[in-house]
C-alpha positions as CSV (number, residue, x, y, z in Angstrom):
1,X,0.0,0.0,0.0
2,X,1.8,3.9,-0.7
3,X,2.3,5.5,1.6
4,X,0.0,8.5,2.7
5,X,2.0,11.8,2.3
6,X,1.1,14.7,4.5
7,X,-0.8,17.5,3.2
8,X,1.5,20.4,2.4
9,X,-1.2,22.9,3.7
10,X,-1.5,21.6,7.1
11,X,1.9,22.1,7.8
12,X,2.8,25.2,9.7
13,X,6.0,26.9,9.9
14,X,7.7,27.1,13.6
15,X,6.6,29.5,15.8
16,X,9.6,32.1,16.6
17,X,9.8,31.5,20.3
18,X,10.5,28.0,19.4
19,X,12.4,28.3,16.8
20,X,14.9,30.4,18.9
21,X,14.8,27.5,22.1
22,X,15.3,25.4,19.5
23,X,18.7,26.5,18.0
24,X,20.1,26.5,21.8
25,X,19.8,22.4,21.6
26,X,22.0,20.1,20.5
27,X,21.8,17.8,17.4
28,X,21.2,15.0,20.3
29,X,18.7,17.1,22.4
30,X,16.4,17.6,19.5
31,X,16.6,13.8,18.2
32,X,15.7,12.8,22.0
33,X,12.9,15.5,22.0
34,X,11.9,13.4,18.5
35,X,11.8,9.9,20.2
36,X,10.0,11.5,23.7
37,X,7.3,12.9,21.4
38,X,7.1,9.7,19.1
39,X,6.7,7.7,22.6
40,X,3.8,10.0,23.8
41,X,1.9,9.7,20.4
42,X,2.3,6.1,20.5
43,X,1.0,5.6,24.5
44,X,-1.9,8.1,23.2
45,X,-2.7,5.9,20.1
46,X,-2.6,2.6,22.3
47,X,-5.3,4.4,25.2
48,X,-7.8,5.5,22.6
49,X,-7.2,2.3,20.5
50,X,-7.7,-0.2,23.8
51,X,-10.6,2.0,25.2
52,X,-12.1,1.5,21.5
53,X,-11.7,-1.9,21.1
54,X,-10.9,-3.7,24.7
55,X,-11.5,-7.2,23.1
56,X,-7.9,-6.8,20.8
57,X,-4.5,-8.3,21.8
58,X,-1.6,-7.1,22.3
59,X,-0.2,-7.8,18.7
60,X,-3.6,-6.2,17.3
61,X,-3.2,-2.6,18.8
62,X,0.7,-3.2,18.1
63,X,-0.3,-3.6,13.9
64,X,-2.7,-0.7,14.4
65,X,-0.2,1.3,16.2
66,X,2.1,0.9,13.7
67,X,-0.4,1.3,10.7
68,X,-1.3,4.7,12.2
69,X,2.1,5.9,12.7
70,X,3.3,5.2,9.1
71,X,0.5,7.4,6.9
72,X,-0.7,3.9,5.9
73,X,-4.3,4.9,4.1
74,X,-7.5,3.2,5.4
């Protein structure tokens, strides 16, 4: 299945507050910000997806996790 690519008009430019904090991190500060944020979207997708569907396993909110977190289409 191809990939779903973002829409170019939902993406906003960075604020310039947080552009500024931004530039006072390191190259490794930033890519553990990445991975802290990737770990909270995934424990967010995994709540809503067990308080929608309480009767899947483990490896079925694991697939849908992972579905949803690589722009797979419906």
């Amino acid at each position: 299945m191809p990939k779903r690519m973002p829409n170019s008009k939902q993406i906003e430019a960075v604020d310039d507050d947080v552009a500024a904090v931004l530039k006072t991190k390191t190259t490794w500060e930033r890519a553990e910000m990445i991975f802290d944020a990737n770990d909270t979207m995934r424990l967010l997708i995994e709540s809503h997806l067990r308080t929608l569907h309480p009767d899947w396993d483990d490896g079925q909110v694991s697939a849908e996790i992972a579905r949803r977190m690589l722009y797979e289409a419906d």
